[in-house]
PLY file of the C-alpha trace (Angstrom):
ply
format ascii 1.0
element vertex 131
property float x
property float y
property float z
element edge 130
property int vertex1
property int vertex2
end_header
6.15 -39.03 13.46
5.72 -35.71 14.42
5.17 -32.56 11.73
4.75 -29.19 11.76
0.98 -27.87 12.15
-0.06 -24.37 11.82
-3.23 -23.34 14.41
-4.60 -19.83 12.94
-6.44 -17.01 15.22
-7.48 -13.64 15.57
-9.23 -11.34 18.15
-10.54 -7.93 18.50
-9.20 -5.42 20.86
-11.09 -3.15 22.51
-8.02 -0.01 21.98
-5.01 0.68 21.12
-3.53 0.93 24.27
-0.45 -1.79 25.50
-2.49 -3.45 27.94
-5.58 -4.24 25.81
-3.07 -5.45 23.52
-1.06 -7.75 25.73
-4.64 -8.84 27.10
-6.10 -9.35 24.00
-2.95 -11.65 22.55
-2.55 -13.43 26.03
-6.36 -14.61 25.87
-5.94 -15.53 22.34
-2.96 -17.50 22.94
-4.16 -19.22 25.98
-7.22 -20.28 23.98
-4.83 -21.33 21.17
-3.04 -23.61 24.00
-6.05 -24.94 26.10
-8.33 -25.88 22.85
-5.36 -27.75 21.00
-3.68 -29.50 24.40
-0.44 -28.01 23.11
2.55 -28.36 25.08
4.25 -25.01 24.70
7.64 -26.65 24.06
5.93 -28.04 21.12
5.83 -24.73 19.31
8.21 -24.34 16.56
7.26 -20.35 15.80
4.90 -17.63 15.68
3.95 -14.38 13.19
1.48 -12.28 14.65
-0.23 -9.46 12.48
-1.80 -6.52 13.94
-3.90 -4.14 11.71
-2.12 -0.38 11.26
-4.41 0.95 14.08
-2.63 -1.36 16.34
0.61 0.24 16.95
0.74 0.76 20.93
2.52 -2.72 21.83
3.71 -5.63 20.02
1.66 -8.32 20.11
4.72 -10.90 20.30
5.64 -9.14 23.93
2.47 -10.83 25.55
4.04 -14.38 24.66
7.37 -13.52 26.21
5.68 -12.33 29.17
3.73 -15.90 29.31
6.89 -17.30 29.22
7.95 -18.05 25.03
11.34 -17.20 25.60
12.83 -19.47 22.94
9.78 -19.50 20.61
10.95 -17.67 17.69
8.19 -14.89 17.30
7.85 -12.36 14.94
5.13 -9.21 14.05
4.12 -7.24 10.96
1.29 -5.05 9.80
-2.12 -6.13 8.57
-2.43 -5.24 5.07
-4.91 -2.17 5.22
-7.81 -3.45 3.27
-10.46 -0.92 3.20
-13.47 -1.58 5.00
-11.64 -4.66 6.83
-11.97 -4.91 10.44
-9.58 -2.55 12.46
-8.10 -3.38 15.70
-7.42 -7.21 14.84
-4.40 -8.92 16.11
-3.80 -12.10 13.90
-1.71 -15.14 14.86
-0.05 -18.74 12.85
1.33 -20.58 15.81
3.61 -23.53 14.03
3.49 -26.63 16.38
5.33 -29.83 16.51
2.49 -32.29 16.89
1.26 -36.12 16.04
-1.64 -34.42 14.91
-2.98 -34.03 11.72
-3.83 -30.68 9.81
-7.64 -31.00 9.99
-7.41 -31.63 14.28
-6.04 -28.24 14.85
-8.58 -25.87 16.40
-8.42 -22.75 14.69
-9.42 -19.78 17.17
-11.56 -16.47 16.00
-12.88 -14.79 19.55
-15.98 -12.25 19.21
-16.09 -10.27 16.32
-13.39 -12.49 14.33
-14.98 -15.49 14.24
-17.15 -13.96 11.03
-13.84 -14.24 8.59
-14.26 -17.80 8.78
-17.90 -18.87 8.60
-16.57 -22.19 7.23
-15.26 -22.86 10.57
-17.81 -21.64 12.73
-21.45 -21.39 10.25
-23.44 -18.43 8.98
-23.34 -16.76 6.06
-20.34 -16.60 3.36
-19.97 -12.72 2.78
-17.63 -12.52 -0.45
-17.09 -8.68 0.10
-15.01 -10.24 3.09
-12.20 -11.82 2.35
-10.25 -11.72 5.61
-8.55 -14.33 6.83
0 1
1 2
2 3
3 4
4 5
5 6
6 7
7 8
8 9
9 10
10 11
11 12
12 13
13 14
14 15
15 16
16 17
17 18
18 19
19 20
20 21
21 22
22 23
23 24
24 25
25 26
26 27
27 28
28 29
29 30
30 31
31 32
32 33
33 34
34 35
35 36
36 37
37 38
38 39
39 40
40 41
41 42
42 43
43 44
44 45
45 46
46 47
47 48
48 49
49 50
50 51
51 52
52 53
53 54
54 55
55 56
56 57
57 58
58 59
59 60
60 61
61 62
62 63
63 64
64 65
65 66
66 67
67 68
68 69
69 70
70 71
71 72
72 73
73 74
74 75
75 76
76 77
77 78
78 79
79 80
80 81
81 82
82 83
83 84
84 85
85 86
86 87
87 88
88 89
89 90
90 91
91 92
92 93
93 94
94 95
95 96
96 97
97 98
98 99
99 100
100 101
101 102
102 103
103 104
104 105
105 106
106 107
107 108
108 109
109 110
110 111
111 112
112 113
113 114
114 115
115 116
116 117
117 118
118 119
119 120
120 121
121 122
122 123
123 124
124 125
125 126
126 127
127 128
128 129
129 130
């Protein structure tokens, strides 16, 4: 019986300009997509976060333009932690799946993948938090 999974991800961007962030989402997505063999019919919904530097594009246009038309998507700011990483676009893509919880393939690209070191090894930094 199928349930609803959530798939987590984040990625730097290189500016805040609307093409690095529609880049920077897209590839995120994609890998979101490709590393889970999801079916994007499967997906029930998805929040994106961007951090307040982020303001040049929404992060939820790049899925429309990949063709989510009837994915409910919605975006909201980061909370601004100080000393958190800027320029982070966050993403919880709810799928409809056979799968269980602990198959999903979570997906931190570059910098990102150090706010979950219990996902991908090294160190445990507790003056990071970010998830």
């Amino acid at each position: 019986m199928s349930k609803v999974r959530g798939i987590r991800g984040a990625i730097k961007v290189k500016e805040n300009a609307k093409e690095c962030i529609l880049d920077a989402t897209t590839e995120l997505l994609q890998k979101i997509i490709d590393e889970n063999e999801i079916d994007p019919s499967d997906i029930s919904a998805v929040m994106f976060t961007a951090t307040p530097d982020l303001n040049a594009e929404f992060p939820a246009y790049a899925a429309r333009k990949i063709g989510w038309t009837m994915v409910p998507l919605i975006c909201a700011c980061e909370i601004d932690v100080a000393e958190s990483m800027k320029s982070v676009i966050r993403v919880l893509v709810n799928v409809n799946t056979d799968k269980e919880q602990r198959q999903m393939k979570h997906q931190y690209i570059g910098e990102t993948r150090r706010f979950r070191p219990d996902l991908f090894g090294g160190m445990n930094d507790d003056s990071n938090n970010e998830t």
